[in-house]
N, C-alpha and C positions, 0 to 999 in steps of 0.2 A: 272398384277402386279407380278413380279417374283421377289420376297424379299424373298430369300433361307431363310429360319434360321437355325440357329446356333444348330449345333448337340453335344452331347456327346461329340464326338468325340473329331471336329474341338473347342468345349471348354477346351478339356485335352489337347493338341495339345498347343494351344496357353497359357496355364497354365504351359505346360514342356518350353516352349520356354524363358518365365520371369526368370523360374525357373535355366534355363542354361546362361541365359543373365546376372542374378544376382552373381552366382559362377562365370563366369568368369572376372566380377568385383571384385568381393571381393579376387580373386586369385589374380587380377592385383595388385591390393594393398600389397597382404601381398609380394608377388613377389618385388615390386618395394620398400619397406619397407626392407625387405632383403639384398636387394641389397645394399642400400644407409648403413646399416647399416656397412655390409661387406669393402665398402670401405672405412668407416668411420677408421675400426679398423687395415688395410692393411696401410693407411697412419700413423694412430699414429705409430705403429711399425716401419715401415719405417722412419719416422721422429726422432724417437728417437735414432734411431740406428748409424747416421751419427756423433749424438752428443756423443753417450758414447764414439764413438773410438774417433774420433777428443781429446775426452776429453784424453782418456785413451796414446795416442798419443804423448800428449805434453808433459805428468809425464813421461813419460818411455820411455828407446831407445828400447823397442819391439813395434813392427807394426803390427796391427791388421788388419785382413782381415776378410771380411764378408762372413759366410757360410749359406746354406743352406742345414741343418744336418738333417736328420730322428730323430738323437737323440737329438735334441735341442739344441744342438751350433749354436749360433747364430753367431761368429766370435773364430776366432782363432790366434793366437800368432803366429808371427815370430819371434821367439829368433833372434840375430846375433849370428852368431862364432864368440868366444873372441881365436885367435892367443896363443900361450903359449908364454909364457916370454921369451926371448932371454937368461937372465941369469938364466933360471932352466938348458936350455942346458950344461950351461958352468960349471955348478956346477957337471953333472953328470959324467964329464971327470978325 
């Protein structure tokens, strides 16, 4: 009958091993929680952003282009050049 028993040891052993199995469960989780969150907030942002210019677009002859600023500009303005008047020219003569 050669029925080893269970040492110290080989019981701390297989105690650290639930132990590591369980963390890296509950890492997967908060990981994959994370994640789904992150996207969750990259699309509203994204989602919204099409609609303010779009929006901003229709009211106004400036064109808005979308940045990616350090400083939080989200989109910036393309004025047009307005030409000067033909008859300011004429006046100055």
């Amino acid at each position: 009958m050669n029925n080893p028993k269970p040492t110290d040891a080989t019981r701390q052993e297989e105690k650290n091993r639930k132990l590591l199995d369980d963390l890296n469960k509950k890492r997967q989780n908060i990981m994959m929680k994370n994640a789904s969150n992150r996207s969750a907030e990259t699309a509203n942002k994204d989602s919204n952003r099409p609609l303010a210019m779009t929006s901003m677009d229709m009211q106004t002859s400036i064109t808005f282009l979308p940045n990616n600023s350090p400083y939080g500009n989200t989109i910036l303005p393309i004025i047009p050049r307005i030409p000067p008047d033909s008859s300011d020219k004429n006046e100055g003569k």
